[in-house]
Structure formats: structure tokens, C-alpha cells
C-alpha positions as CSV (number, residue, x, y, z in Angstrom):
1,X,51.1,-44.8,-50.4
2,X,50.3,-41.1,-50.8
3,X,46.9,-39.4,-51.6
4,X,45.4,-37.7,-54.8
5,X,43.3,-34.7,-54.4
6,X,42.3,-33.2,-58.1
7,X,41.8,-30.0,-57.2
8,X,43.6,-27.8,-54.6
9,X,44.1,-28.5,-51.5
10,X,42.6,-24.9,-50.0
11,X,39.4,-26.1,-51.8
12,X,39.2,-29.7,-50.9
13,X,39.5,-28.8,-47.2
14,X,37.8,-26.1,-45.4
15,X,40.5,-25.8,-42.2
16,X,44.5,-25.7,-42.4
17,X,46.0,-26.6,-39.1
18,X,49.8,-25.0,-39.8
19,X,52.4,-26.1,-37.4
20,X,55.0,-23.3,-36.9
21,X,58.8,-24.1,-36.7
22,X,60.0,-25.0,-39.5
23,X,56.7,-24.5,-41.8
24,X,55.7,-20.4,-41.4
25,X,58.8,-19.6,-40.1
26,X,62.4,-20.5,-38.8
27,X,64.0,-18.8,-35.9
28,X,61.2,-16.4,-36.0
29,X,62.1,-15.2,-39.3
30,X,59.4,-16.3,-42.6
31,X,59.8,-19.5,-44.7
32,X,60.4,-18.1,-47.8
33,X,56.8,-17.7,-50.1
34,X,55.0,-18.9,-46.9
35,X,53.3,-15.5,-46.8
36,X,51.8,-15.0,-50.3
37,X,50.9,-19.1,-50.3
38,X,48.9,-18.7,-46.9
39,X,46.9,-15.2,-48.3
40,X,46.0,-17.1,-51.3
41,X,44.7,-19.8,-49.1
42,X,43.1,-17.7,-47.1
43,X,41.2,-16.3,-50.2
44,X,40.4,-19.3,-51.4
45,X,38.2,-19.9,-48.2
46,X,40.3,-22.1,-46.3
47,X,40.2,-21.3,-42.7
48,X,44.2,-21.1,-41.0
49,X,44.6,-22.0,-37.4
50,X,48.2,-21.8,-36.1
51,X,49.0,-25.0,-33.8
52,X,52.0,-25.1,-31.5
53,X,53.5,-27.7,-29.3
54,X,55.7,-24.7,-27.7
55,X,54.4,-24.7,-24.3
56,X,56.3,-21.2,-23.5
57,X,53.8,-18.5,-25.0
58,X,50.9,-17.4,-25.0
59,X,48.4,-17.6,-28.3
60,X,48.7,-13.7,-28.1
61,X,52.4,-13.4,-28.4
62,X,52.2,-15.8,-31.2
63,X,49.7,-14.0,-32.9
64,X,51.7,-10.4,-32.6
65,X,54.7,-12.4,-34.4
66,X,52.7,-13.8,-37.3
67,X,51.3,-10.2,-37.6
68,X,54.9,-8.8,-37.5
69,X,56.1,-11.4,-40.4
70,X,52.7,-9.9,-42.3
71,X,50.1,-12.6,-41.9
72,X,46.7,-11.9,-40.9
73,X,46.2,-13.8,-37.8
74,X,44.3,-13.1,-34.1
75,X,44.8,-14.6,-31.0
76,X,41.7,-16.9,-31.9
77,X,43.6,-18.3,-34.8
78,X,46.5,-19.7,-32.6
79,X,46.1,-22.8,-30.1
80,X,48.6,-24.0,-28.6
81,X,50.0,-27.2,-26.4
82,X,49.5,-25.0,-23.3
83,X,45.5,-24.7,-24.1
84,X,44.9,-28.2,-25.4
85,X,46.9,-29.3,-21.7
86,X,43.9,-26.5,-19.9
87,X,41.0,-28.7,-21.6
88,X,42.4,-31.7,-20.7
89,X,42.5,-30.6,-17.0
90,X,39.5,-28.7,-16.7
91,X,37.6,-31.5,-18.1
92,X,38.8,-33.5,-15.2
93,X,39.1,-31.9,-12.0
94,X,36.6,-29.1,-13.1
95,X,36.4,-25.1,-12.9
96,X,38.5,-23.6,-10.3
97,X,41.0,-26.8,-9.4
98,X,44.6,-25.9,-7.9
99,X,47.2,-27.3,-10.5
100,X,50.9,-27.5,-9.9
101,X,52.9,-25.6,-12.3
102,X,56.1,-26.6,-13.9
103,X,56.1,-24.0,-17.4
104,X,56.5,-20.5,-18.4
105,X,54.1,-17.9,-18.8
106,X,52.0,-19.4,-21.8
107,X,50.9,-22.1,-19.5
108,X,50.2,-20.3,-16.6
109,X,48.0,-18.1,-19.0
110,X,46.4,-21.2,-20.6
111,X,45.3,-22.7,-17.1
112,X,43.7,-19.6,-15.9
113,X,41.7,-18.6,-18.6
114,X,40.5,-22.3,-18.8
115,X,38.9,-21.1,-15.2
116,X,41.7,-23.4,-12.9
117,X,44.6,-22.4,-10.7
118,X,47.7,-22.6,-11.4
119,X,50.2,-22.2,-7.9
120,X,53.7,-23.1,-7.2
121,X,54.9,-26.8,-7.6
122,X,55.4,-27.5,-4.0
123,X,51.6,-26.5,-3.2
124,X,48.3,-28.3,-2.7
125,X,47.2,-29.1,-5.7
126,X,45.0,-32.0,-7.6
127,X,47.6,-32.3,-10.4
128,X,50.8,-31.0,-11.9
129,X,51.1,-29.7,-15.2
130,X,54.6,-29.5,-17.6
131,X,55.5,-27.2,-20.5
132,X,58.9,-25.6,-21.6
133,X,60.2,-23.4,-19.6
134,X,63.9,-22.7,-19.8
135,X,64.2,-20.7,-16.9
136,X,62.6,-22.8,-14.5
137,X,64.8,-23.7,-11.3
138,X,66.4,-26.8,-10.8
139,X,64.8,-26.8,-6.9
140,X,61.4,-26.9,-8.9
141,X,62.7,-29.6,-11.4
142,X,63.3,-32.0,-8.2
143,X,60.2,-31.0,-6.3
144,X,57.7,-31.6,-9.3
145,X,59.4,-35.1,-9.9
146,X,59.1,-36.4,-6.2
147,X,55.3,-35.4,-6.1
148,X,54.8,-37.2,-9.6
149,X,56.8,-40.2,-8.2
150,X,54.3,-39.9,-5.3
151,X,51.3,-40.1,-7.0
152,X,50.4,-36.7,-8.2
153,X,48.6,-37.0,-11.6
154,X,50.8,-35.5,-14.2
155,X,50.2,-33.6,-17.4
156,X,52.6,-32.4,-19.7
157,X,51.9,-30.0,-22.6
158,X,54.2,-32.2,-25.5
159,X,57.4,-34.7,-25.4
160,X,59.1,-32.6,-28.0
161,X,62.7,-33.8,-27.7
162,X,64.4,-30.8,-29.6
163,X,63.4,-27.6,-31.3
164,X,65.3,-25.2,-33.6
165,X,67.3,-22.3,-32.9
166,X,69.2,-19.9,-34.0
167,X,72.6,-22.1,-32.4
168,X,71.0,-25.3,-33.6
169,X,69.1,-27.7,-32.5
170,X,68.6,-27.8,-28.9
171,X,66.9,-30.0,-26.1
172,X,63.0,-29.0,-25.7
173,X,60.6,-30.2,-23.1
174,X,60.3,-33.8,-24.3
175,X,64.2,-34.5,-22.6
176,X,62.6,-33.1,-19.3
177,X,59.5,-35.5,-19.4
178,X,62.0,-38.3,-19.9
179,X,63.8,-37.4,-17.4
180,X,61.2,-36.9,-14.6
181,X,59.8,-40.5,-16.7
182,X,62.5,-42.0,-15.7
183,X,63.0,-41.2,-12.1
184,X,58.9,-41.5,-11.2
185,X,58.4,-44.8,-13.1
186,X,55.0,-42.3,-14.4
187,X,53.7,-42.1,-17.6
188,X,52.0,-38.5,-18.1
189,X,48.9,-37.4,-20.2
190,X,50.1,-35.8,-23.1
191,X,48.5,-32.8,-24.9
192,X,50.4,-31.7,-27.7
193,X,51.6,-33.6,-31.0
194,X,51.3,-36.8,-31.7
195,X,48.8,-37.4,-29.2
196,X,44.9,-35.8,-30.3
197,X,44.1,-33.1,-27.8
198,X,45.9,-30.7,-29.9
199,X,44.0,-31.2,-33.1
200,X,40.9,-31.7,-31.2
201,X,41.5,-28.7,-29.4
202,X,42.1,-26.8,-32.7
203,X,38.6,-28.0,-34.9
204,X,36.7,-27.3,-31.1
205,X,38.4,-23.6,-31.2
206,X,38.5,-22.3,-35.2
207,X,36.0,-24.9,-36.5
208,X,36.3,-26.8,-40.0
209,X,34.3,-29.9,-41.2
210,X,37.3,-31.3,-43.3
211,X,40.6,-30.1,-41.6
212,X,44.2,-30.5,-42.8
213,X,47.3,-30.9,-40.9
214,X,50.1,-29.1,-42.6
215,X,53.7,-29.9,-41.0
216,X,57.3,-30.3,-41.5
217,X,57.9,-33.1,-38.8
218,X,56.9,-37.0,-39.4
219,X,57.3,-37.9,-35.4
220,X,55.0,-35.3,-34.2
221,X,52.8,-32.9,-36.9
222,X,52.1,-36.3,-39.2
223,X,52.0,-39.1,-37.0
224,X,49.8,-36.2,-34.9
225,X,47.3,-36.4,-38.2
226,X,47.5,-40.1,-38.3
227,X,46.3,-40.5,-34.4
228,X,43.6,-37.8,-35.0
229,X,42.7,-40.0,-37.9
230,X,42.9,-36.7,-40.4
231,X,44.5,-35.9,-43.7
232,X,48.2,-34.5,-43.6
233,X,50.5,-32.5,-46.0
234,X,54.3,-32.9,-45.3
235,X,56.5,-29.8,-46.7
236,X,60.3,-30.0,-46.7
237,X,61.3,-26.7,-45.5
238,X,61.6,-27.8,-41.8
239,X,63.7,-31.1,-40.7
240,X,62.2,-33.7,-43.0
241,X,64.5,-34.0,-45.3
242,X,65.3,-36.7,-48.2
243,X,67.0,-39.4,-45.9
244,X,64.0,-39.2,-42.9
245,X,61.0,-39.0,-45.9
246,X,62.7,-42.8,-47.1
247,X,62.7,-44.1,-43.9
248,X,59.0,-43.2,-42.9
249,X,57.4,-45.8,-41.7
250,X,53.0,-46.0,-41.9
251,X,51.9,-44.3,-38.9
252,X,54.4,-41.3,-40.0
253,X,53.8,-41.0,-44.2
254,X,51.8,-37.9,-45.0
255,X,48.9,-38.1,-47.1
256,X,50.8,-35.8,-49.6
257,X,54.2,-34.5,-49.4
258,X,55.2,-30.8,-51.4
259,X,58.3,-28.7,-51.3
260,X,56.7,-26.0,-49.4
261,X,53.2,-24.1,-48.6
262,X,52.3,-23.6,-52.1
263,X,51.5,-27.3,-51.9
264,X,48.2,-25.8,-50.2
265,X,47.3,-24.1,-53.9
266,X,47.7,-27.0,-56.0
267,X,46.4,-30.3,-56.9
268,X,48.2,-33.0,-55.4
269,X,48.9,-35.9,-58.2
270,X,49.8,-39.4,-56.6
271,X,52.3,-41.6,-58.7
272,X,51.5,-44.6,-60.6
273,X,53.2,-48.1,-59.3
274,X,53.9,-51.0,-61.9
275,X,56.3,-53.8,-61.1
276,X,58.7,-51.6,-58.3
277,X,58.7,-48.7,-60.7
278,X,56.9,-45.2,-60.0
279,X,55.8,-42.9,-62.4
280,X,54.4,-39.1,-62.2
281,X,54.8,-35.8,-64.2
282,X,57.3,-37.3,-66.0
283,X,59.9,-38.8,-63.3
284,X,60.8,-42.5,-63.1
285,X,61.9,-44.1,-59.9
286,X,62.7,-47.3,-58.5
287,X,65.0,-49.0,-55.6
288,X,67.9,-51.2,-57.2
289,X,70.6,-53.3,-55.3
290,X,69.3,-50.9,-52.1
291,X,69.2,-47.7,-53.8
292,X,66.5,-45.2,-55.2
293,X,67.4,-44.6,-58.5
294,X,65.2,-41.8,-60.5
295,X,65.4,-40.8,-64.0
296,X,63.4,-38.0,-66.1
297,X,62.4,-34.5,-66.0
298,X,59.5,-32.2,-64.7
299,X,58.4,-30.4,-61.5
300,X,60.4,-30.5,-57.8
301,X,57.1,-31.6,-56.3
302,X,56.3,-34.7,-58.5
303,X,60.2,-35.8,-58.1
304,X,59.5,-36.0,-54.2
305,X,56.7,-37.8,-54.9
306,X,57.8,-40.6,-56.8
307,X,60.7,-41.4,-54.6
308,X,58.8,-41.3,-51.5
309,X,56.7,-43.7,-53.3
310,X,59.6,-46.2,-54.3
311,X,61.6,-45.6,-51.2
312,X,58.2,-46.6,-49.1
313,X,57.5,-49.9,-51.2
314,X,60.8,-51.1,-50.9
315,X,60.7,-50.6,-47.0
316,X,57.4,-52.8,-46.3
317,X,58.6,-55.3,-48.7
318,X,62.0,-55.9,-47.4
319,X,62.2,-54.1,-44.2
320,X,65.2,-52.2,-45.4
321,X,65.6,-48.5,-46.0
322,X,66.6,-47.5,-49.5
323,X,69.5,-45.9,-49.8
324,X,69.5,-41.9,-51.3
325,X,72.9,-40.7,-50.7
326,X,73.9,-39.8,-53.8
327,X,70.5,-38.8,-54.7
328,X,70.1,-34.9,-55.4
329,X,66.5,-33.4,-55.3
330,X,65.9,-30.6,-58.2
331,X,65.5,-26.9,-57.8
332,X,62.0,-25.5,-57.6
């Protein structure tokens, strides 16, 4: 089930791999308290890198906007999909190779400071590289899938199927790799979240003995931290919400879940099991005829806690979600 750490988490861990969307900010704009919680990290002596599976900019740009929202953050702090994708290449075809390129500008600047080439999709090249890039022409679209079809190895920065916007969620680069999946019958080699490189990337760039992934997505940020074999913290101010927490199955559950960043400050108590009921901080739950069913009082945090906790024992004993419909998490 979940994890205990006495003391809190900014000690136990000496590196804080923060996904962006969804857990420093939404539609560019700060989570709320993301700020203060990461500066009193930071004090603490936890190191902060900023991991992205958006293909689309550079570590730079997303540096200047963490600056903007008022954290302290360099370009050295931020890696990125696009970079992770570089190492991957570099490391097999070498310093100077020609690489077809099917992304925006954040990939193009990724491949050429990793020493390669990046040049237009239908040129010479020893392989073809993928990111998002919603401006890219159809024409392009077409020509990268026939040369993957034909045996050109691919790369692709992340499978992402959708990110948020300021519309709503909308397709990201993950529908295009299905797409050009489909028609090619080829499977690429995948950079970003869930797969390793990322993280790898990350520890190789900022450094940390005893990292921590900190995310708000179970498909990619936790099940990311499971396949890099490291230690996660789920918060719930991105798409995770209530309904999606019951239904995780292992390779997605966090090591410990907490409403937001400020999860990164404190101890992280795990409940107490006896006989199908879960106990912590004075909350009760338990699944009944389907349902979690949770009684008590105390903090937002420890509430999360003990349903994840029932909700997750009644899944790998029955094989059924619990129900949480009617369930209502408390304030803060």
C-alpha cells in the first residue's frame, strides 16, 4: 500500500523531480501555495529539477516561465522529453549523426546541443525523431510515417495522449505516435514518462543520491517512478482525482499521495489495516457492499490516505473498483 517517511519528505530525499502541468502550474498560471511549498523545500536542501514530457520547448523557455511565476529556477534545473530523446540518440548513432525531424523548436534545440543534426523529414538521415509540434504540416506527417513504415529507426520524445489547456483537454503527441503506430506496424523508442530515460536523464543532469518523483498523473509521472524503480509522491491538484486514485492499479499507486506540494514539507504517515478497515489521524475507512465508506475527523491529507488504502485492498482482493460517488473529500 503506501509508504511512511517520519520525517519530511525535503529531508528524507536529497532531489525532487517536479512534473509541471498540473503540479507547479495550470495553463501556465501557479498551483496555488506551489511557490512558498517549493522555496521551503529548496531551503531545506532538497535539490528541484523541473521534468517535462512537452516536447515543444526548450529548457530555457521553461525556465523564463518558472522565473515569471517567481521560482528560482535556471535552464540547468529543467530537462525535458526533447533532451532525454538527444541522449538516447547520441548514444546510438554518435556525435554529429543526421536525424529526421518531426517536433518544434524544443527538439530541434535538444538534438543540436546533444552534438547531432537535425534536417527535414524527407532527408538522409540515420533516424527520425517525434515531439509535439502543433504546427507541423500534414505533408510531413505522411512523409515521416512512410520512412518509419520503411524501416527508419524511430524515436519519439513521450506518448502523452492529451494535455491541458486553457479550452480543455486536448490531443498531445501520444494520438500522433498511435497514429503513425498504426499505419507502420513500428513500435518507437520512447523517451519521456513512463519509460526511464527521462528520470535517468534528470539524476545524470541535476544529480541527487535519493531522488523523488513528484506528479499529478498515475499513467505517466507514477508509473514513470515505478519503471525507474524510484519513490513517488502523487498530489491532487492536476487530473488524479478521487475516482482514478481508487482504481489505481500496482504499477500506478504512488508511494505517498498529499493534496498538494506542501506534501514535500511534511511527514508522510501510512494508515493502519485490520480486518478491511483503515485507520490514520483519526479517519476510518472501509469498502462495504462496493462502496468506500469513511467515517471520522482530522486532516485532508490523512483522509486521502485511508481511502486510497481501502479502495486499493478491495481492488486486489476482488478485482472490482470501489465505488466513491457519493464520497466528498474535506477542505484543506
Amino acid at each position: 500500500m503506501l509508504g511512511a517517511s517520519a520525517e519530511p519528505l525535503c529531508d528524507a530525499y536529497d532531489l525532487a523531480m517536479l512534473d509541471l502541468d498540473g503540479v507547479v502550474y495550470i495553463d501556465g498560471e501557479a498551483v496555488p501555495g506551489a511557490r512558498e511549498s517549493l522555496e521551503l523545500a529548496r531551503k531545506s536542501g532538497m535539490r528541484l529539477a523541473y521534468i517535462t514530457n512537452n516536447a515543444s520547448r526548450p529548457a530555457r523557455v521553461v525556465a523564463d516561465h518558472l522565473r515569471d511565476l517567481g521560482l528560482q529556477a535556471s535552464e540547468d534545473d529543467v530537462v525535458t522529453s526533447s533532451q532525454a530523446a538527444a541522449r538516447l540518440l547520441a548514444d546510438r548513432f554518435g556525435q554529429g549523426a543526421r536525424i529526421a525531424l518531426l517536433g518544434a523548436a524544443g527538439l530541434e534545440t535538444a538534438l543540436r546541443a546533444a552534438g547531432l543534426e537535425p534536417v527535414p523529414v524527407d532527408a538522409d538521415a540515420e533516424a527520425l525523431v517525434s515531439g509535439y509540434d502543433p504546427e507541423a504540416p500534414w505533408r510531413n506527417v505522411m512523409r515521416a510515417a512512410v520512412r518509419i513504415r520503411d524501416g527508419l529507426p524511430w524515436f519519439a520524445t513521450n506518448t502523452d495522449m492529451s494535455f491541458p489547456t486553457a479550452y480543455g483537454s486536448a490531443p498531445g503527441h501520444g494520438v500522433l505516435v498511435d497514429m503513425l503506430r498504426r499505419f507502420s506496424g513500428v513500435d518507437p523508442v520512447v523517451a519521456g514518462k513512463p519509460q526511464r530515460p527521462l528520470l535517468e536523464e534528470t539524476v545524470r543532469r541535476v544529480g541527487g543520491r535519493r531522488p523523488l518523483m513528484v506528479g499529478d498523473r498515475l499513467d505517466t509521472d507514477i508509473e514513470g517512478a515505478r519503471n525507474a524503480e524510484v519513490d513517488s509522491l502523487l498530489v491532487l491538484t492536476g487530473v488524479t482525482g478521487l475516482a482514478e486514485l481508487v482504481a489505481a492499479t500496482p504499477g500506478q499507486r504512488p508511494t505517498y499521495v498529499a493534496p498538494d506540494l506542501a506534501g514535500l514539507n511534511e511527514p508522510q504517515p501510512a494508515p493502519e489495516g485490520n480486518g478491511g478497515s483503515w485507520r490514520l489521524g483519526g479517519w476510518e475507512a472501509r469498502v462495504g457492499d462496493g462502496r468506500v465508506e469513511v467515517g471520522g475527523q482530522g486532516a485532508a491529507a490523512d483522509w486521502w490516505r485511508v481511502v486510497a488504502a481501502a479502495a486499493w485492498e478491495h481492488l486486489d482482493r476482488s478485482g472490482d473498483t470501489a465505488r466513491v460517488e457519493d464520497l466528498r473529500a474535506p477542505g484543506p
